[in-house]
C-alpha positions as CSV (number, residue, x, y, z in Angstrom):
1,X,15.5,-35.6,39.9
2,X,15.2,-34.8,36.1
3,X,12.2,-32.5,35.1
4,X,9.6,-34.3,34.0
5,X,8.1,-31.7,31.7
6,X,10.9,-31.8,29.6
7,X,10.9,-33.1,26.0
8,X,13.5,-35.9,24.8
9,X,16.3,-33.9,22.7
10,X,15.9,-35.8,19.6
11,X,12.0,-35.0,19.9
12,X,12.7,-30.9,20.2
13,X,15.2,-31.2,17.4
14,X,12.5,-32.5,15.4
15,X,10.1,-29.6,16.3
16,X,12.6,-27.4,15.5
17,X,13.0,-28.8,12.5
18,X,9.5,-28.8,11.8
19,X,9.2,-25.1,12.8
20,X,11.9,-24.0,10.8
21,X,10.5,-25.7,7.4
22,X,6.9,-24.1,8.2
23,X,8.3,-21.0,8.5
24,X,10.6,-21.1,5.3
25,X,7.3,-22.4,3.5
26,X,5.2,-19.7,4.8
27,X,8.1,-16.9,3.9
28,X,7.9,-18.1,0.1
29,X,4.1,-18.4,-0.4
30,X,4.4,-14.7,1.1
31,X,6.5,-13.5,-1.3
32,X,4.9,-15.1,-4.0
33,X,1.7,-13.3,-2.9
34,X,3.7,-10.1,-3.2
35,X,4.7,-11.1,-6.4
36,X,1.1,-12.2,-7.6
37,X,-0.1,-8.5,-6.3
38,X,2.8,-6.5,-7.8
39,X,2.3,-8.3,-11.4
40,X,-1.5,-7.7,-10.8
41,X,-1.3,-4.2,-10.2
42,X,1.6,-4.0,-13.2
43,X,-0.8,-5.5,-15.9
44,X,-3.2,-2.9,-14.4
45,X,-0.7,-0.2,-14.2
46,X,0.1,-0.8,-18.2
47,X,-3.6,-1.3,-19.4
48,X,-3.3,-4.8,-20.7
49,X,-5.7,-6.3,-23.2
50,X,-9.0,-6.9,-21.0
51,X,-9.7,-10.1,-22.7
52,X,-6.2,-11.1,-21.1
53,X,-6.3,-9.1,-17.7
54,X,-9.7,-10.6,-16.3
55,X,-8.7,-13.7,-16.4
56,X,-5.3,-13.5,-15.0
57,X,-6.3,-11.5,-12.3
58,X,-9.2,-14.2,-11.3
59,X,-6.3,-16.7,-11.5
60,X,-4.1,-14.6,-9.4
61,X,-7.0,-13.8,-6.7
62,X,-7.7,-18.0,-6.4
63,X,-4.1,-18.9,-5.6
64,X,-4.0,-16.1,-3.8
65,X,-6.7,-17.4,-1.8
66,X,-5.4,-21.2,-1.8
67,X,-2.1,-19.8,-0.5
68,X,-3.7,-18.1,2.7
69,X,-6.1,-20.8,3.3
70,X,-3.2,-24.0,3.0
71,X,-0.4,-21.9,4.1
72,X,-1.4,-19.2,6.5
73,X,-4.7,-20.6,8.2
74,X,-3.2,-24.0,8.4
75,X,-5.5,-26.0,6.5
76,X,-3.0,-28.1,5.7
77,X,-2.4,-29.2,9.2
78,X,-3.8,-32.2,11.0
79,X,-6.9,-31.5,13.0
80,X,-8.0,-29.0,10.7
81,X,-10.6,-31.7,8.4
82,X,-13.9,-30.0,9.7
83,X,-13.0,-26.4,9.2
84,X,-11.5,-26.8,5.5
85,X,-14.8,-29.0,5.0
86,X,-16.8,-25.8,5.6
87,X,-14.9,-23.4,4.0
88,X,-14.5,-25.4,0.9
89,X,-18.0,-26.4,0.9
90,X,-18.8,-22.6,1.6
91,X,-16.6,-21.6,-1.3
92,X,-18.0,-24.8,-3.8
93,X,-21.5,-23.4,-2.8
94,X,-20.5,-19.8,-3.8
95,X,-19.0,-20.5,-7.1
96,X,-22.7,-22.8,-8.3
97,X,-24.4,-19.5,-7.0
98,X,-22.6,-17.6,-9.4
99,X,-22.5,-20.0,-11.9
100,X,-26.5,-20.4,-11.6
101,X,-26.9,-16.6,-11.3
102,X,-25.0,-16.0,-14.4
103,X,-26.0,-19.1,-16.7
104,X,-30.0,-17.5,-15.6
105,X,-28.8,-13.8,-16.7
106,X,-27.3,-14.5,-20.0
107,X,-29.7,-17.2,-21.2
């Protein structure tokens, strides 16, 4: 009697497949975050123009941040539509706050 549990071999080949691609992805939006960091902390290092640095390094921190939420908390994944709506809600929220906060300071 054949087990049951078991998946069809063109079905695990796919998953492995699958697997193997998420993985790869998840490898090269690490090292790019390494990268992002080391230029970060190189610009820092070499005490680049501030009118240039700021910037940059809020650019940096927000892919950053995309790149952990799509790559490494799987927001990118099915199943995942109520959590990303809260944590990009949260994050829309935050950046009006500031927005509001600083449009009230400097005016």
């Amino acid at each position: 009697m054949a087990n049951s549990n078991s998946k069809p071999a063109h079905q695990a080949q796919y998953e492995r497949k699958q697997h193997r691609e998420e993985m790869k992805q998840q490898v090269i939006s690490f090292v790019l975050m390494i990268l992002f960091t080391l230029v970060a902390f190189a610009m820092v290092i070499f005490e680049v123009n501030s009118y240039f640095i700021i910037p940059t390094l809020i650019i940096l921190a927000v892919v950053q941040v995309a790149f952990q939420l799509y790559y490494f908390m799987h927001m990118k994944n099915k199943g995942h539509d109520m959590p990303a709506l809260m944590l990009y809600g949260g994050a829309a929220v935050a950046f009006l706050t500031i927005v509001t906060f600083t449009s009230i300071i400097w005016w």
